[in-house]
C-alpha positions in Angstrom: 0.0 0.0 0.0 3.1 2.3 0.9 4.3 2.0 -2.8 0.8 2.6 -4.1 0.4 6.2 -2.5 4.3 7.1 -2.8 3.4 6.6 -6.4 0.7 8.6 -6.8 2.7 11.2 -4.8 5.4 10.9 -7.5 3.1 11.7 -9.7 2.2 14.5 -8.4 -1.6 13.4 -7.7 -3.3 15.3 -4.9 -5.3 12.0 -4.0 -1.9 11.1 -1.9 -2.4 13.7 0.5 -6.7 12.6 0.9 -5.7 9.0 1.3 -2.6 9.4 3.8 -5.1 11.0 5.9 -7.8 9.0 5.4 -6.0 5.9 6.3 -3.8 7.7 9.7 -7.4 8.5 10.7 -8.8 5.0 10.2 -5.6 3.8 12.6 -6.3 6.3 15.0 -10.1 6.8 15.0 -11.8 3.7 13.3 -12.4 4.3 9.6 -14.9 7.2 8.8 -18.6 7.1 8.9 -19.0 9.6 5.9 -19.5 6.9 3.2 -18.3 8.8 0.4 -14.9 8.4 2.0 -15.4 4.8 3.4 -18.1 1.8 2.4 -18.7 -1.8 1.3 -18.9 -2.6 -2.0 -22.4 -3.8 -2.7 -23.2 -7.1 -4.8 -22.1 -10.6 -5.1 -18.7 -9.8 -6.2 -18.3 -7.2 -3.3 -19.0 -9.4 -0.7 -17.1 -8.7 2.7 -14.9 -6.0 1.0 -15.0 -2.3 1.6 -12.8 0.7 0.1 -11.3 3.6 1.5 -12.7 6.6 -1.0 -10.9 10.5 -1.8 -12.7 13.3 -3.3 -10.4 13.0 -6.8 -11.5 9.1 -7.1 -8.4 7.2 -5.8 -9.5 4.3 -3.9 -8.1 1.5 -1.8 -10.3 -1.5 -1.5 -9.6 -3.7 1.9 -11.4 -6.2 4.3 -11.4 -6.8 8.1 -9.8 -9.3 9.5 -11.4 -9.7 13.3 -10.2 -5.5 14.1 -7.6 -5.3 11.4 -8.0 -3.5 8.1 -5.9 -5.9 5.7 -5.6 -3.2 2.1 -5.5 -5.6 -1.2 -4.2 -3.0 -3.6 -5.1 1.0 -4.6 -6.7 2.1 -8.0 -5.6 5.7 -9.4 -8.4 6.2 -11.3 -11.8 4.9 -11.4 -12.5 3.3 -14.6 -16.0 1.8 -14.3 -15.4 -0.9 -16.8 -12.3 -2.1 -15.0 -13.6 -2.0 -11.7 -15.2 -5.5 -11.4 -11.6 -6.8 -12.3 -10.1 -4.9 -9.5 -12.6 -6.4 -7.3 -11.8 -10.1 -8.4 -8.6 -9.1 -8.0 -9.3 -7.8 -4.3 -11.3 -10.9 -3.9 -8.6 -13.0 -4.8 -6.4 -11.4 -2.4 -8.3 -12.0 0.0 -9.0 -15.7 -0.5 -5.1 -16.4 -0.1 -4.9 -14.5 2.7 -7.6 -16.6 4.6 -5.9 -19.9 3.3 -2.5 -18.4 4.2 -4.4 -17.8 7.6 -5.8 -21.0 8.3 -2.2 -22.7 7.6 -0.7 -20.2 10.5 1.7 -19.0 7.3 0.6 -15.3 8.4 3.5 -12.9 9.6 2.2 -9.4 10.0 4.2 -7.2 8.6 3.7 -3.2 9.7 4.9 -0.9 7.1 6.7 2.1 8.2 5.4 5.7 7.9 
């Protein structure tokens, strides 16, 4: 996730800045009840994933795991054609994770700010 926003920083996209602080606040406060900035995804394909939302349309999609936010990957730009790839792709994520889980081959790994 740390390469994801120092990209769009390098870019020079003023979505870095929203989703920094969108994601500090999550660690500090619990993510944000304003669902433009933070909601599930609705539908089949959606199921028990969520995404972390800024004003320009940079997102970062994510799931809980018991009180931890685990972050699958970040999307730039919205493209509304792509975006049910992006959430297989989430979805996919998330089902090694689980089976990565449930063989104890987990090692949390806290990226530094």
């Amino acid at each position: 996730m740390q390469q994801f926003l120092l990209k769009l920083e390098a870019d020079g996209d003023p979505n870095a800045a929203g989703m920094w602080r969108l994601l500090k606040d999550s660690a500090q406060n619990g993510t944000p009840t304003n669902p433009e900035k933070f909601h599930n995804l609705h539908g089949e394909k959606g199921k028990g994933l969520f995404e972390f939302k800024t004003r320009g349309g940079a997102r970062i999609i994510c799931f809980f795991d018991l009180k931890n936010i685990v972050c699958t990957h970040g999307i730039a730009k919205f493209k509304p054609k792509r975006f049910d790839r992006e959430i297989e792709k989430a979805q996919r994520i998330k089902e090694a994770y689980i089976e990565e889980q449930a063989a104890n081959n987990l090692q949390r790994k806290q990226e530094e700010q």
